[in-house]
C-alpha positions as CSV (number, residue, x, y, z in Angstrom):
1,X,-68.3,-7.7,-77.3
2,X,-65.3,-8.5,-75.7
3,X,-63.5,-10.6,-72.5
4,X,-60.7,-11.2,-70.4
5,X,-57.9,-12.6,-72.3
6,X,-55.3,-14.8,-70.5
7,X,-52.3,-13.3,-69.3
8,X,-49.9,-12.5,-70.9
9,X,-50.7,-11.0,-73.6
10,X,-47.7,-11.9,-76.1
11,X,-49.7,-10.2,-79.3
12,X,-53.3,-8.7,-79.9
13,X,-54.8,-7.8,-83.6
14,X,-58.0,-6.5,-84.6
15,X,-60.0,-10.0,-83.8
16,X,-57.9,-12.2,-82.7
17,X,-55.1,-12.1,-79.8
18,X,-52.4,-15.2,-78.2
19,X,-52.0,-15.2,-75.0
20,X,-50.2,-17.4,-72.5
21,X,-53.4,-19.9,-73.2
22,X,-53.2,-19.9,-77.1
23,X,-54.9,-18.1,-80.1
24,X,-58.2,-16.5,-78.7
25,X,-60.6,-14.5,-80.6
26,X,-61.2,-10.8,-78.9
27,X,-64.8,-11.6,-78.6
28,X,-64.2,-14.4,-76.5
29,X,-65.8,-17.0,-79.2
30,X,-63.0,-19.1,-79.7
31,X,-59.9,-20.5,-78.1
32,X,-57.6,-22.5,-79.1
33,X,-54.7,-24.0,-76.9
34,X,-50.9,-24.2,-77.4
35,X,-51.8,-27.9,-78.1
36,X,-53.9,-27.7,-81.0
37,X,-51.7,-25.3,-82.9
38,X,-50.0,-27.3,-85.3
39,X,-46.2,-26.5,-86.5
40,X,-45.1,-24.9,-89.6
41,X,-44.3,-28.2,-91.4
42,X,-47.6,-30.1,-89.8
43,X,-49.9,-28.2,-92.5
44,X,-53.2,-26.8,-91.7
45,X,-55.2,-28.3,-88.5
46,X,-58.9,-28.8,-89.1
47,X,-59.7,-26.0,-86.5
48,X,-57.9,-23.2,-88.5
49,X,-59.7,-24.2,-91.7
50,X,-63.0,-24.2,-90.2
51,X,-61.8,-20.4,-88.7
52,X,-61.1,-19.3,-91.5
53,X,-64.3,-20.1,-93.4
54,X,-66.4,-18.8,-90.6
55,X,-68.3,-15.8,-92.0
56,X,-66.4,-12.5,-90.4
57,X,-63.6,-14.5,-89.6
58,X,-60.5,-11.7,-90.3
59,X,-58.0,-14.1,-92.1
60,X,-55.1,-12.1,-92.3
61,X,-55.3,-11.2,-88.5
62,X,-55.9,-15.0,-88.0
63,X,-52.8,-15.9,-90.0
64,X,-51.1,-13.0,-88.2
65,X,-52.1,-14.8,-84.9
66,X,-51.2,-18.1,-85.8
67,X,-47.8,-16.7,-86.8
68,X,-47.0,-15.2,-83.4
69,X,-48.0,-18.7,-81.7
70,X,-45.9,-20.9,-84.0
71,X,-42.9,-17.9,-83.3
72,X,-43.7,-18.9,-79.2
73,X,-44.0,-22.7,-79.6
74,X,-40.5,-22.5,-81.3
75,X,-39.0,-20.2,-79.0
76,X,-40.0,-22.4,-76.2
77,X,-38.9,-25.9,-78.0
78,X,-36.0,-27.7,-76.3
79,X,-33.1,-27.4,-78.9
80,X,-30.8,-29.9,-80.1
81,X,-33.6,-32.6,-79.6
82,X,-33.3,-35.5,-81.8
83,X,-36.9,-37.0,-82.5
């Protein structure tokens, strides 16, 4: 089972993929926007612990996913921004 993912495709693992919308799962299941992924340093959102005990959920390509995203959100974070 499987669906069109949002283009681009910046990364795409063995369940899970992020794409110009977010994290989405390869079955087309889940989705998760830029939004809702939290920072490095904002801990774990309640989404991605939910995911992750999901029965079949493939944590380390998950992770993997959620790595890639945070790399994204960074890279496109104004710099020298005082908050």
């Amino acid at each position: 089972m499987s669906h069109d993912l949002g283009e681009p495709v910046h990364w795409q693992g063995r369940q899970w993929a992020v794409t110009a919308y977010g994290i989405e799962a390869l079955d087309g299941m889940y989705h998760v926007p830029f939004s809702e992924i939290p920072g490095a340093d904002d801990g774990p959102a309640p989404w991605l612990e939910a995911l992750r005990r999901r029965y079949g959920t493939d944590r380390d390509d998950l992770d993997a996913a959620l790595k890639v995203a945070r790399g994204i959100l960074s890279a496109a974070a104004p710099t020298g921004a005082e908050g």
